[in-house]
N, C-alpha and C positions, 0 to 999 in steps of 0.2 A: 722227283721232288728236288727242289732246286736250296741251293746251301745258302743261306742268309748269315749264319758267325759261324765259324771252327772257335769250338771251347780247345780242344785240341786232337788228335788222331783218332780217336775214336766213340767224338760226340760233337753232334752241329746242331745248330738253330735250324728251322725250318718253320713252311708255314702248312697245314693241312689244304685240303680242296676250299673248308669255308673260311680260311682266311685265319685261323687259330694256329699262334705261335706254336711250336712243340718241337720240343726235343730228344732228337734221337740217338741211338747209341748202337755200337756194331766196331766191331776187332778192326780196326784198319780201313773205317769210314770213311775217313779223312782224310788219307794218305796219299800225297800230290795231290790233292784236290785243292781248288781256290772256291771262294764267296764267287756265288753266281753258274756256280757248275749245278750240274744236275747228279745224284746218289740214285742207284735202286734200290726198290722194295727189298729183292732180296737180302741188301747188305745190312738191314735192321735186325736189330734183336732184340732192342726195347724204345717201346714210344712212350715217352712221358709230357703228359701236356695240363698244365697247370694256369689255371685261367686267373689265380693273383699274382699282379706283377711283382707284389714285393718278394713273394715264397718263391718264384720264377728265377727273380732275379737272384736270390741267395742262392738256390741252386746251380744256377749256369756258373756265380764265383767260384761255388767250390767245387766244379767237374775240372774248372780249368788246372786244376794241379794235384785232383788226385787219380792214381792208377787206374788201371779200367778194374783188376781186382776187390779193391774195396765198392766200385757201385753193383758188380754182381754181388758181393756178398749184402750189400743193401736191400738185392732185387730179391735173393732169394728167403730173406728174413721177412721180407712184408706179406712174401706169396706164400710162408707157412703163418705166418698172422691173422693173413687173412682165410686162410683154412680152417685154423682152431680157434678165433677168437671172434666176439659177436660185434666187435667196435668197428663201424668203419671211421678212417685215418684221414686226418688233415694232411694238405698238402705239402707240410712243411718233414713230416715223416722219413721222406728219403735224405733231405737234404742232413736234418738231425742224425740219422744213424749213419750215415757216409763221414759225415762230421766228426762222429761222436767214437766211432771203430779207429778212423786213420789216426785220430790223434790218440786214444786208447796205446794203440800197435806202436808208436813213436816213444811213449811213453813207457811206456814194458821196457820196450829194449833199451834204453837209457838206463835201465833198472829201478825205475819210481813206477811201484803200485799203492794205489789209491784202496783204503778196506770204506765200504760200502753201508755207512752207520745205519741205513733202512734196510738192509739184507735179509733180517728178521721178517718183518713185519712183510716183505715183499714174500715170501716163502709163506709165511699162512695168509695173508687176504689174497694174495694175485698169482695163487699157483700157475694158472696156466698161462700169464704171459711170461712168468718164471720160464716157465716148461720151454717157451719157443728163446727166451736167454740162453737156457741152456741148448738150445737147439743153434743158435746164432753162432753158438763158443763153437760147437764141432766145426761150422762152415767156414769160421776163422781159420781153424785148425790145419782144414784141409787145402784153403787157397792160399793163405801166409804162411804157413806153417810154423804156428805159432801157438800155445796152449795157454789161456787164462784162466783167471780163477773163478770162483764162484758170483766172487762180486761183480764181477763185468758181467753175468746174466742178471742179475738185480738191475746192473744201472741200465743194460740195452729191456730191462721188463719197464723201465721209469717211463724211457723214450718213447715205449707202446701207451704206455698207459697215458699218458702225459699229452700224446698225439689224440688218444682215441677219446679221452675226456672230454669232447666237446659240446657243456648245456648250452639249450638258450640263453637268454637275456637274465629271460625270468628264474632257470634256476640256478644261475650264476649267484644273483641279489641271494636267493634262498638258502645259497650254501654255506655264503657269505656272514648269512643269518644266525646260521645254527652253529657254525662257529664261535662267532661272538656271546652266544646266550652261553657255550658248554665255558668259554673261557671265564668267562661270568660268574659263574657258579662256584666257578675253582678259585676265583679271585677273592668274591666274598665271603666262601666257608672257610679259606684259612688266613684271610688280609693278608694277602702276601702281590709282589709286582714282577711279573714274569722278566726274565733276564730274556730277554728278545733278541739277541744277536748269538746266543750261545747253540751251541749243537745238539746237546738236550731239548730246548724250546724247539728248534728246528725238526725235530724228528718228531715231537708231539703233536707240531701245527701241522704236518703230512698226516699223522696219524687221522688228526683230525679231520681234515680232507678227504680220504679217502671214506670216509663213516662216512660222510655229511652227501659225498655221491652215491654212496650205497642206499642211505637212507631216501634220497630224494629220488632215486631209478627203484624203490623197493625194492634191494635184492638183500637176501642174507648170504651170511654163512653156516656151514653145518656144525654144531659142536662136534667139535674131535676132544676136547681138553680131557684128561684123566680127572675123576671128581676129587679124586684123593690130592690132584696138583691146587686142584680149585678153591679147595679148602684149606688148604694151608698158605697161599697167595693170599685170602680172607681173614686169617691171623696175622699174615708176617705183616702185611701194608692196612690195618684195621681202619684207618683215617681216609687213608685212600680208597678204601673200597666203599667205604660209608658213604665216601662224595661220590661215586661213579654210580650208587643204588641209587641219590638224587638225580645225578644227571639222567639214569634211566627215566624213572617216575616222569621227571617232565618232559623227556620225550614220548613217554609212550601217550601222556594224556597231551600234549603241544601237537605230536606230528600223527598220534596212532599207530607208532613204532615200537615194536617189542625187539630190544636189545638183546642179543643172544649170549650163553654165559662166557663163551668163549670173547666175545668184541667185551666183555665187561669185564672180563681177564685181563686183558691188554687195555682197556683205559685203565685200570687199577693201576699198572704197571707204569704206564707215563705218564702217570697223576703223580703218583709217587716221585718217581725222579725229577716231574718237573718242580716242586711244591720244598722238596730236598735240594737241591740246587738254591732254591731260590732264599731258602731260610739259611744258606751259608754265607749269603751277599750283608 
């Protein structure tokens, strides 16, 4: 294969037999090599070949200056992803967690940790991209030798999730949809105007999101919630949960989705805070 860019020592541009750009990656690929020399098969160790120029091109940026240890720990994060988890990942996935680790790692050790306001919510709806988070943290652990905390497998579950989310057109509009009717709802039952830039709002419109994909891929979740927590969440937030029994009703008769007690646990929850917020403004 013959080298078309040196990103740097141990990643070059190339092109395949049919002519498709791709990039390779190997311990010392690079090393005295110039543009126009030939590499062997054997010196690969991962071929990444990404047919949008734009995801292409942000990648090739950011191989050019980071270590070869953060793109193993990329490689080996998507290869348990894609073991345990049913999404397959836009192209943009390596470039993001390569991104999203080195500057993580720079950050720690400066001593600024970031706490992770969706930690919760990532821990009961997205257990198992949690699981490979925490699976991520150990791989850190062992090639930087570096230990993070809980929240940095939340935000590397965001990156999965975030990658793997990918509807069509059509259930893009859709989700779009069901958003605006649930915010609706909340707007009109207690005439109140959401504080939109605030981190509260911000974790509720996730929340949201995340329903609004489960609802339209029909998947649940199973109640885990203790009944005794259920019912007391049902006195303490009484207004809130009253609006979240509406919002169910019309989804179940709108979309034919039966809300489960636990996802009407937690809209209770960020109805409440968001609704409380908004009546302090």
């Amino acid at each position: 294969m013959k080298i078309d860019k040196i990103l740097n020592n141990n990643v070059v541009v190339t092109h395949d037999q049919s002519g498709q750009e791709t990039i390779v990656m190997g311990k010392g690929i690079a090393f005295k090599k110039r543009v126009g020399e030939q590499i062997s098969k054997n010196a690969i160790d991962k071929t990444y070949v990404l047919k949008d120029e734009a995801a292409s091109y942000r990648f090739q940026e950011i191989l050019k200056d980071v270590p070869i240890e953060y793109i193993e720990i990329a490689n080996e994060i998507v290869e348990i992803a894609n073991r345990n988890l049913d999404n397959s990942f836009s192209e943009n996935i390596y470039t993001n967690l390569i991104d999203h680790i080195y500057s993580t790692v720079k950050r720690v050790k400066e001593g600024l940790e970031i706490t992770n306001i969706l930690i919760w919510d990532i821990k009961k709806f997205f257990r198992k991209e949690y699981d490979v988070g925490l699976q991520a943290l150990e791989i850190i652990k062992d090639k930087i030798g570096l230990e993070l905390s809980e929240d940095e497998a939340g935000f590397i579950a965001l990156h999965l999730l975030n990658s793997g989310l990918a509807p069509n057109f059509n259930d893009a509009e859709k989700i779009t949809k069901i958003m605006q009717e649930i915010t609706t709802i909340i707007k009109y039952n207690f005439h109140i105007e959401f504080q939109e830039e605030s981190v509260v709002y911000y974790r509720f419109i996730t929340h949201l999101k995340f329903f609004a994909y489960r609802l339209v891929s029909n998947t649940h979740y199973k109640d885990e919630t203790d009944e005794d927590l259920i019912k007391m969440i049902q006195l303490k937030y009484r207004n809130a949960y009253q609006c979240a029994l509406t919002i169910s009703d019309f989804i179940a008769k709108q979309y034919k989705y039966d809300i489960t007690k636990d996802e009407l646990l937690y809209l209770t929850i960020h109805i409440d805070r968001v609704i409380r917020q908004s009546e302090l403004v």
